[in-house]
BAFI-3210 file (N, C-alpha, C; in Angstrom, 3 decimals, decimal comma, padded with zeros to 6 digits):
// residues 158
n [1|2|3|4|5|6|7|8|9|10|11|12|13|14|15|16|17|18|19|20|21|22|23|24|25|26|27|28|29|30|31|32|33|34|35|36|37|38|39|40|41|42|43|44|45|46|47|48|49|50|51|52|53|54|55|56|57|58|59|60|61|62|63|64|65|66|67|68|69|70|71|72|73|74|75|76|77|78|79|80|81|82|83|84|85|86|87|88|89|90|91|92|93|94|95|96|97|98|99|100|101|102|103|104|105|106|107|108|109|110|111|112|113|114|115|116|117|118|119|120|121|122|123|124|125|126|127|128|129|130|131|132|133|134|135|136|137|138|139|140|141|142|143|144|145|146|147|148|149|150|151|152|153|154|155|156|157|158]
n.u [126,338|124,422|123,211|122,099|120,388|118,616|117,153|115,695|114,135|112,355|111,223|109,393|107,995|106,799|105,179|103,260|101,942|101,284|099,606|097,136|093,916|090,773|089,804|087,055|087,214|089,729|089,773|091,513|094,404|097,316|099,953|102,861|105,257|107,744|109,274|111,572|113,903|115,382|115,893|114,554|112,075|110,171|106,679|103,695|100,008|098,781|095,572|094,548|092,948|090,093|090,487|093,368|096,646|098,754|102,026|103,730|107,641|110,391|113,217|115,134|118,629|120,958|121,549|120,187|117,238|114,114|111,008|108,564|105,323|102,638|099,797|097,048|094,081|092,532|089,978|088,861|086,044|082,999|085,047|086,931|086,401|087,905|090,136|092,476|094,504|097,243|098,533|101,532|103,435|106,679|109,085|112,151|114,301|117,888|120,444|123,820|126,825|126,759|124,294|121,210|119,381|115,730|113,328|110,326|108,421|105,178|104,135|101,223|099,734|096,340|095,516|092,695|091,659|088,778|089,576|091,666|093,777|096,258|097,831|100,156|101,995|104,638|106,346|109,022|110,070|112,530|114,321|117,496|118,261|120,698|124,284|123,996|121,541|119,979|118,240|116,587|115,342|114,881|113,423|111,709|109,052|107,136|104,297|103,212|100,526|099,042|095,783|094,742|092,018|088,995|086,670|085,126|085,042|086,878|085,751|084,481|084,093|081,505]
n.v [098,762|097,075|096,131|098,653|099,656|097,146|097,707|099,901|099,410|097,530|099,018|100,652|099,026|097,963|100,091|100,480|098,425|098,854|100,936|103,138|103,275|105,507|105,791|106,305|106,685|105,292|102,655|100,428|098,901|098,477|096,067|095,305|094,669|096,775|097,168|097,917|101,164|101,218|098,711|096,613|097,130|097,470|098,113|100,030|101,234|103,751|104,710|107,896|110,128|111,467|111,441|111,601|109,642|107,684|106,658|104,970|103,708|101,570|100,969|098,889|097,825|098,202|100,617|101,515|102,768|105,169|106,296|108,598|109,164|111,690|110,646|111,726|110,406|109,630|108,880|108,736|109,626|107,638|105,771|102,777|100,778|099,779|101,609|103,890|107,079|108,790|111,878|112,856|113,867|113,883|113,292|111,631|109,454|108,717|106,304|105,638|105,375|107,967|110,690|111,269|113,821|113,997|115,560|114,331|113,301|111,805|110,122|108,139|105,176|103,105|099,328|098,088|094,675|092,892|091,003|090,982|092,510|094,790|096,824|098,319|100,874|103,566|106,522|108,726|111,510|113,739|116,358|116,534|117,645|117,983|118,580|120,043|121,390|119,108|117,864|114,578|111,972|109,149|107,385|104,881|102,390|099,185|097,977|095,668|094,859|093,630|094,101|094,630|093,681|094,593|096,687|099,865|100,409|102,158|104,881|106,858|110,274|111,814]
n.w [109,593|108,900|110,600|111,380|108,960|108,868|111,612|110,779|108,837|110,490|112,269|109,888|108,874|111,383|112,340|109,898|110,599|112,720|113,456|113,416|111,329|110,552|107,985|105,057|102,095|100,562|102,097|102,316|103,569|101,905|101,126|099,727|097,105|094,867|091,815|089,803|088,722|090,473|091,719|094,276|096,322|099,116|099,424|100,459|101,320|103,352|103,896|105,053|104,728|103,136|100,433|099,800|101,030|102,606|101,654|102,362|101,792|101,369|100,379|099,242|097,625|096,210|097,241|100,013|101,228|102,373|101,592|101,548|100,657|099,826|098,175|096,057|095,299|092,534|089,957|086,348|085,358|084,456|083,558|084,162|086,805|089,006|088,205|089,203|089,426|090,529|091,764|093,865|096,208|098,103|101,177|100,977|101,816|101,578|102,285|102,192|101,154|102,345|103,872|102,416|101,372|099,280|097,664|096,435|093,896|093,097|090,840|089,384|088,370|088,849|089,601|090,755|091,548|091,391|093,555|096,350|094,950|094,073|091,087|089,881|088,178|088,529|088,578|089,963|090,068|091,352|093,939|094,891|097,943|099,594|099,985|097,718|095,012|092,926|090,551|089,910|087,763|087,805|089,063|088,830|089,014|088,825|090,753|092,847|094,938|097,591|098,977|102,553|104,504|103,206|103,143|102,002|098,285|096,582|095,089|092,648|092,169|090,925]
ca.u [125,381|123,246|121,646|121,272|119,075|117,301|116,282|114,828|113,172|111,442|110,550|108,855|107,002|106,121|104,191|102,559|101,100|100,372|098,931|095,311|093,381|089,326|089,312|086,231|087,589|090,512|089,778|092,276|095,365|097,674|101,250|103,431|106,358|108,165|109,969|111,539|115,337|116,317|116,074|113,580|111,456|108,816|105,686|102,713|099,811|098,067|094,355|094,589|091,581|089,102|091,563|094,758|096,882|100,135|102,088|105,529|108,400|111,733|113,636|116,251|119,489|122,541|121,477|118,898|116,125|113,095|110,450|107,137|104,598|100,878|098,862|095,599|093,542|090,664|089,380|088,560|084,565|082,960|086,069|087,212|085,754|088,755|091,171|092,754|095,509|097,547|099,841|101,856|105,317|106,864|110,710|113,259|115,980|119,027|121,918|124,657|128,289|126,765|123,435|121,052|117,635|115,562|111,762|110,381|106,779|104,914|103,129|101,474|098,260|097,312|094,103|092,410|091,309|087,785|090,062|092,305|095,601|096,255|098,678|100,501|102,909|104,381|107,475|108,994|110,647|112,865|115,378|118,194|118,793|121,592|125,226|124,011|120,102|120,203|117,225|116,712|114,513|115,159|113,138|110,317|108,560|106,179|104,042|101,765|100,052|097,785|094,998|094,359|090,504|088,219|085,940|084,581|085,823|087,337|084,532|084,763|082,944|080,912]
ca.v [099,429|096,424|096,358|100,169|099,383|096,225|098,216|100,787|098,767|096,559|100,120|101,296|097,801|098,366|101,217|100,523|097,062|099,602|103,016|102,969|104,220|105,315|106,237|105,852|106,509|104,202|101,876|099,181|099,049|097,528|096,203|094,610|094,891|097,539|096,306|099,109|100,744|101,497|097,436|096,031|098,047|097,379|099,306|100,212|102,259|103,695|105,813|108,911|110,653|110,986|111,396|111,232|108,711|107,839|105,856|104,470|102,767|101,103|100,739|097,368|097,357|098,812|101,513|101,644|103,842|105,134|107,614|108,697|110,108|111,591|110,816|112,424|109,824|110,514|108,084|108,880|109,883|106,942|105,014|101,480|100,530|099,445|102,024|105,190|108,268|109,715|112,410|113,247|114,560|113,489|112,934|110,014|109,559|108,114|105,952|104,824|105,957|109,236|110,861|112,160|113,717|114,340|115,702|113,956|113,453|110,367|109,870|106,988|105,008|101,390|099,008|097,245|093,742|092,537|090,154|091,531|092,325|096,143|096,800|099,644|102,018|104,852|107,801|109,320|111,965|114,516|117,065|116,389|118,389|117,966|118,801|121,237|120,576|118,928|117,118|113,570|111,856|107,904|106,436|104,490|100,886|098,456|097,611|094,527|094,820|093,126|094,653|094,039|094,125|095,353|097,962|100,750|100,166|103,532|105,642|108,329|111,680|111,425]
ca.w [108,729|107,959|111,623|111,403|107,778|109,688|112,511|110,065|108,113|110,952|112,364|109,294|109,147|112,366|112,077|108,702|110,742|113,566|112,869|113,465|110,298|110,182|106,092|104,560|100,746|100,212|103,325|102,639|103,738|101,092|101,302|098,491|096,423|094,036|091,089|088,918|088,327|092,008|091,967|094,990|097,538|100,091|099,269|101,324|101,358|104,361|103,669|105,846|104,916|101,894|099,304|100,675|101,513|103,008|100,846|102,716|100,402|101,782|099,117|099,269|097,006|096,435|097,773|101,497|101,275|103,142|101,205|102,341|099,879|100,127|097,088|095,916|094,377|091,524|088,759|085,346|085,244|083,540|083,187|084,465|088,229|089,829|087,738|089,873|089,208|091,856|092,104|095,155|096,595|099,883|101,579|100,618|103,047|101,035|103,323|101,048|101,557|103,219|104,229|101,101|101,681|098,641|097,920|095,084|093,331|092,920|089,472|089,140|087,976|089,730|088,981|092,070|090,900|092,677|094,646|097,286|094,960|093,416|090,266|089,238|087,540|088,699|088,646|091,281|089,960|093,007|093,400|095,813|098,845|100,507|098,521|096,089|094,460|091,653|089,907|089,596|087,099|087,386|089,849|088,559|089,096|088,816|091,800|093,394|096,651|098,750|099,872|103,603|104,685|101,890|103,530|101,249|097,322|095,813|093,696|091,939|092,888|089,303]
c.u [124,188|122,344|121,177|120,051|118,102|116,706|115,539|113,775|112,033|110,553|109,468|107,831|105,943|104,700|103,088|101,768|099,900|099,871|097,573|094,602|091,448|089,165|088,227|086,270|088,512|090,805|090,610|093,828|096,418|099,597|102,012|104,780|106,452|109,199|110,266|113,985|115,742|115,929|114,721|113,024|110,020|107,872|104,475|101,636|098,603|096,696|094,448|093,462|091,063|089,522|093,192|094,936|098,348|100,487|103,493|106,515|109,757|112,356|114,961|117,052|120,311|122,509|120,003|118,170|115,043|112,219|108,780|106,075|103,065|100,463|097,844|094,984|092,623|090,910|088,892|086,957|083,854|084,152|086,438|087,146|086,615|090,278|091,540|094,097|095,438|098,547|099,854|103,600|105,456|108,462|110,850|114,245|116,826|120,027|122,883|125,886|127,762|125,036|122,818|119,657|117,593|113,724|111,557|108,779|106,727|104,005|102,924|099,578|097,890|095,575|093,702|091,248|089,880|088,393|090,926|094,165|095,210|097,766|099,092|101,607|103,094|105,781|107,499|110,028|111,292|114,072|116,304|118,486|119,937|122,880|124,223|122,501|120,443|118,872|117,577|115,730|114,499|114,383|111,691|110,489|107,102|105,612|102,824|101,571|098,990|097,518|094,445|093,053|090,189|087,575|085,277|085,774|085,985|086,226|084,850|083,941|082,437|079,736]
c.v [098,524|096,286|097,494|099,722|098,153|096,955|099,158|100,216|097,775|097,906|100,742|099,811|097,527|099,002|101,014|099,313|098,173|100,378|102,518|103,748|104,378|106,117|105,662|105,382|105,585|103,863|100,913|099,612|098,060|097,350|094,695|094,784|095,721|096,906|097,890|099,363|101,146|099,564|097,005|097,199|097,504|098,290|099,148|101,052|102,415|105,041|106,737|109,828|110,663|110,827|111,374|110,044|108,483|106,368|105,562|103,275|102,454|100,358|099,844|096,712|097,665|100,012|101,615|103,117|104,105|106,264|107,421|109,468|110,414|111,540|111,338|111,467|110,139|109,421|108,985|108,697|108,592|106,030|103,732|101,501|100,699|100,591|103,459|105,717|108,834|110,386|112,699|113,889|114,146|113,556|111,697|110,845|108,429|107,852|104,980|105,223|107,099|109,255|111,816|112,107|114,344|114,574|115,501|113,806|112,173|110,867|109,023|106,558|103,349|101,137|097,727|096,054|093,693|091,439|090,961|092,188|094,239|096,052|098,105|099,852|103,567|105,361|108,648|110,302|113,179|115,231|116,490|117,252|118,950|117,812|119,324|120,340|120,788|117,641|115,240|112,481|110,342|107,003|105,958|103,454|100,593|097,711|096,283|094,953|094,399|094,112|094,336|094,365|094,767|096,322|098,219|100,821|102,147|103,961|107,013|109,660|112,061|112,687]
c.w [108,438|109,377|111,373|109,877|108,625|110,349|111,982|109,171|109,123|111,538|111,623|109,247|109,939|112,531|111,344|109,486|112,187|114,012|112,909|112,258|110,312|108,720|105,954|102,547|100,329|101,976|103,754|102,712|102,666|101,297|100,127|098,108|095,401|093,149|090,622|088,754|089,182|092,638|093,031|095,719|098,166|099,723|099,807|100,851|102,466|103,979|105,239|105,932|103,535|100,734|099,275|101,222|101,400|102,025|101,025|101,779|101,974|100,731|099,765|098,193|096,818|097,014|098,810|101,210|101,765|102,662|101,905|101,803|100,384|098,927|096,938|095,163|093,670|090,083|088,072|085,462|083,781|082,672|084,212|086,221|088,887|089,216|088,311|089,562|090,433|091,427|093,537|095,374|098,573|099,815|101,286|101,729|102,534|102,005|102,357|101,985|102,661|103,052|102,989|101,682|100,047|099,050|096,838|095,165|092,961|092,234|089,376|088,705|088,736|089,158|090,198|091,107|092,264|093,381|095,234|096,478|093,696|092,768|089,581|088,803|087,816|088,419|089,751|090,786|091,481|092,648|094,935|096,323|099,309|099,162|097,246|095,892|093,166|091,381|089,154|089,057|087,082|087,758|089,282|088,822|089,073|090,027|092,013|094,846|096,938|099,608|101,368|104,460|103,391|102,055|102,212|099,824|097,312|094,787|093,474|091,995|091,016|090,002]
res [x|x|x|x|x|x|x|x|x|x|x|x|x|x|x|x|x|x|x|x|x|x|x|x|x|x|x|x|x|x|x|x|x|x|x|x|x|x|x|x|x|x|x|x|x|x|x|x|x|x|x|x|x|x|x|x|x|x|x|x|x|x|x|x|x|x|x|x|x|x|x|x|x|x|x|x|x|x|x|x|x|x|x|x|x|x|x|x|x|x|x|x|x|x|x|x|x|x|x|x|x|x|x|x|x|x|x|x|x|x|x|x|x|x|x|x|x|x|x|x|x|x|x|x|x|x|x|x|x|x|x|x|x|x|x|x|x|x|x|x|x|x|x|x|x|x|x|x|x|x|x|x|x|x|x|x|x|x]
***
């Protein structure tokens, strides 16, 4: 089980280093760490187009995980430069004892420093699929990420 999680995780790594992106709105590609109460997770985020953006997790602790959200980003009109709100919803793919898909929502808010490092808070609330749907409200954390290239900062359609 622990190659099958390595090889998924160097896979999703993979990708996130080698996906070609031309965004003009959130240009940087950022990749960091998740702190929160599903313990550690890899966190990413890839700009897909003007407001959108792919936002891959691999979650690393007692329980292996792999989710994949799209956010909508939009700043507060006349509010803090570097400060952005996203919601979104995407798939988790749970591997524990057995196989769990869920579709859950990403709430979250983050604050891009003028140096290369972005900080946030978010909720991932989801309902579980597979065995009976049943709603699950727990997943939140605290995020850092390095921004990679700077491009075009995030603005707000004012």
């Amino acid at each position: 089980m622990k190659t099958f999680k390595t090889s998924i995780a160097a896979l999703v790594i993979g990708f996130v280093f080698l996906f070609p992106s031309e965004s003009k709105a959130q240009s940087n590609w950022e990749i960091g760490a998740r702190f929160g109460d599903i313990a550690f997770a890899i966190d990413a985020t890839i700009p897909i187009a003007a407001k959108p953006r792919l936002h891959p997790t691999i979650y690393i602790s007692n329980r292996f995980g792999v989710g994949g959200y799209f956010d909508w980003m939009f700043a507060l009109s006349g509010g803090p430069k570097g400060l952005k709100f996203y919601p979104g919803f995407g798939p988790e793919f749970w591997f524990e004892n057995s196989f769990d898909f869920h579709i859950a929502g990403d709430f979250g808010m983050e604050y891009s420093f003028d140096f290369p490092l972005t900080v946030g808070i978010d909720w991932r609330p989801g309902f579980r699929v597979t065995e009976g749907f049943k709603f699950k409200s727990s997943n939140w954390g605290i995020t850092a990420r390095f921004r990679i290239g700077e491009g075009v900062k995030f603005q707000s359609a004012d």
